[in-house]
DONU-22938 format. One record per residue (C-alpha): residue number from 1; residue in one letter; x negated, y, z negated. Coordinates in steps of 0.02 Angstrom, whole numbers, plus 50000, padded with zeros to 5 digits. Each point is the difference from the previous one (the first is absolute). Layout:
// residues N
+-----+----+-------+-------+-------+
|   i | aa |    px |    py |    pz |
+-----+----+-------+-------+-------+
| NUM |  A |     X |     Y |     Z |
...
+-----+----+-------+-------+-------+
This chain:
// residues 100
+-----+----+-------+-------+-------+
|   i | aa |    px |    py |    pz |
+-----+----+-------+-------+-------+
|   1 |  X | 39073 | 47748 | 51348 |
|   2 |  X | 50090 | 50101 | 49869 |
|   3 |  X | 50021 | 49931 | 49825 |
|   4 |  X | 50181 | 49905 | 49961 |
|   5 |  X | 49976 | 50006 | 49819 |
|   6 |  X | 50069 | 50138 | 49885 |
|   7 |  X | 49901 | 50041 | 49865 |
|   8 |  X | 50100 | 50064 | 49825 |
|   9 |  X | 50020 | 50185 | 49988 |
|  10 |  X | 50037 | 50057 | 49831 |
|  11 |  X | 50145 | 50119 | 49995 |
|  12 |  X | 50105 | 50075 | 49834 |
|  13 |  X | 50186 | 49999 | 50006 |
|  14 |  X | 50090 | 50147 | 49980 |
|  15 |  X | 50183 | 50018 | 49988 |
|  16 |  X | 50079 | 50146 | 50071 |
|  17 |  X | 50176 | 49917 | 49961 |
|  18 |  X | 49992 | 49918 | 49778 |
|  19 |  X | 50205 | 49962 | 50013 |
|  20 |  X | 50037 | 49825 | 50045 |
|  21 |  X | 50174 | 49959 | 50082 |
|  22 |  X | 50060 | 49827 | 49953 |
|  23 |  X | 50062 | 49895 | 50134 |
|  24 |  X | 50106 | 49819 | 49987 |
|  25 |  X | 50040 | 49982 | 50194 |
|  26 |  X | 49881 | 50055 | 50158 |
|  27 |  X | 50052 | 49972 | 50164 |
|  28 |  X | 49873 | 49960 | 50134 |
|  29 |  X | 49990 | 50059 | 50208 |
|  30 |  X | 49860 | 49938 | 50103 |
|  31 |  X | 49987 | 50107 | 50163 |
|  32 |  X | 49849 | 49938 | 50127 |
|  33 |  X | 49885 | 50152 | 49948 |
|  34 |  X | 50036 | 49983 | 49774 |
|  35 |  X | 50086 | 49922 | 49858 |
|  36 |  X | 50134 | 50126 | 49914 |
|  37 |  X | 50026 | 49959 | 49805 |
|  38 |  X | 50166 | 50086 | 49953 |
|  39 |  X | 50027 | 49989 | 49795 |
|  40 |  X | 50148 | 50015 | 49882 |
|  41 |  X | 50063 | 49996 | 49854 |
|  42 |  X | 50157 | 49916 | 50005 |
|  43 |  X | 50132 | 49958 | 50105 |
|  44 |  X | 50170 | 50129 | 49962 |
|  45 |  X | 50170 | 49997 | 50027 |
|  46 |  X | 50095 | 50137 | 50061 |
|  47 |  X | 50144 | 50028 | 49928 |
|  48 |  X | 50143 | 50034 | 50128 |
|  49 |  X | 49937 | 49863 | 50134 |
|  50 |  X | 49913 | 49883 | 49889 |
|  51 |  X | 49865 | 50034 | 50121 |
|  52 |  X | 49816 | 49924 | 49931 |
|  53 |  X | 49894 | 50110 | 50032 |
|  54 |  X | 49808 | 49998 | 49971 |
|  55 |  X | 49916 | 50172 | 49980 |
|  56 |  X | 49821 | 49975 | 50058 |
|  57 |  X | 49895 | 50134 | 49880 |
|  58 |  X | 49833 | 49954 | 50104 |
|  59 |  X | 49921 | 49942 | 50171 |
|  60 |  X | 49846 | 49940 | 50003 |
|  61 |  X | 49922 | 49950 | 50204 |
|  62 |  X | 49830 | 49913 | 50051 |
|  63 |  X | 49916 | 49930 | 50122 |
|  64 |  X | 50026 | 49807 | 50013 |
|  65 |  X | 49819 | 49955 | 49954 |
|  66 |  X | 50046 | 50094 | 49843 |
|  67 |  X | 50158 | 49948 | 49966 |
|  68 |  X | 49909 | 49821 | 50011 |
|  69 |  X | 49866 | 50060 | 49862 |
|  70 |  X | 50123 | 50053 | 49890 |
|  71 |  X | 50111 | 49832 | 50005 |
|  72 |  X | 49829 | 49923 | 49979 |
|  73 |  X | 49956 | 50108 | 49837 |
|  74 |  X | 50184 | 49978 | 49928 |
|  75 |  X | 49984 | 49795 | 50005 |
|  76 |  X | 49845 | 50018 | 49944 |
|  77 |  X | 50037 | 50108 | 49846 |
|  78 |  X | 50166 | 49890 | 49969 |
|  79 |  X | 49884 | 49830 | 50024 |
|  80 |  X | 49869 | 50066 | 49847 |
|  81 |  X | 50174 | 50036 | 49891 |
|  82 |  X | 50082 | 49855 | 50034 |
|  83 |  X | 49812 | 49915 | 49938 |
|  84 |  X | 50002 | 50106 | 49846 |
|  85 |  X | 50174 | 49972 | 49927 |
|  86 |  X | 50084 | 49827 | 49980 |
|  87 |  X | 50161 | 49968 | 50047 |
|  88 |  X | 50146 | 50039 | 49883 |
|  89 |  X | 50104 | 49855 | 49953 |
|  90 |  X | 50083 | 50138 | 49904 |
|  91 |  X | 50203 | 50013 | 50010 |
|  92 |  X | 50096 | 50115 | 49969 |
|  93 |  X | 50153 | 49969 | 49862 |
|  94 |  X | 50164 | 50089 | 49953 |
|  95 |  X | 49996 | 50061 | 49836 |
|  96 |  X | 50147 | 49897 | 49888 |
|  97 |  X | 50144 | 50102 | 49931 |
|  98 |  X | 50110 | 49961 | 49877 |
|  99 |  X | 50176 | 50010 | 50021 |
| 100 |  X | 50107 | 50040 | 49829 |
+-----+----+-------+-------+-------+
């Protein structure tokens, strides 16, 4: 009987790609073989239909199990932040003008 467990494998990063693109929207599709992550960076308006219009500037597909690890890793990661920071009771205020 084969052994279930993986064992850690040490492996270096390397980044073939050091820009980062930004994105503020991401649009999901689920097909029955992957998960397709489609990222923005805004929604825009064109200007003769007033047509919104969301330029996708990257695609990222997986398999469902790792689709699943990443949503796993991502509420993990926000859980641990949410831990470290308190809550702001912080709000924001207009700044007063005079009026001559």
């Amino acid at each position: 009987m084969a052994d279930t467990d993986q064992q850690p494998q040490n492996f270096q990063l390397r980044y073939d790609e050091t820009t980062a693109k930004y994105a503020t929207q991401a649009v999901l599709n689920v097909t029955d073989d992957d998960v397709i992550l489609n990222f923005a960076s805004g929604l825009i308006t064109e200007n003769n239909s007033k047509q919104g219009i969301l330029p996708i500037h990257t695609r990222i597909a997986m398999s469902h199990n790792n689709a699943l690890r990443l949503a796993m890793l991502l509420n993990q990661a926000l859980f641990q932040l949410s831990k470290k920071s308190p809550p702001s009771s912080a709000t924001a205020k207009l700044p007063e003008i005079e009026i001559p």
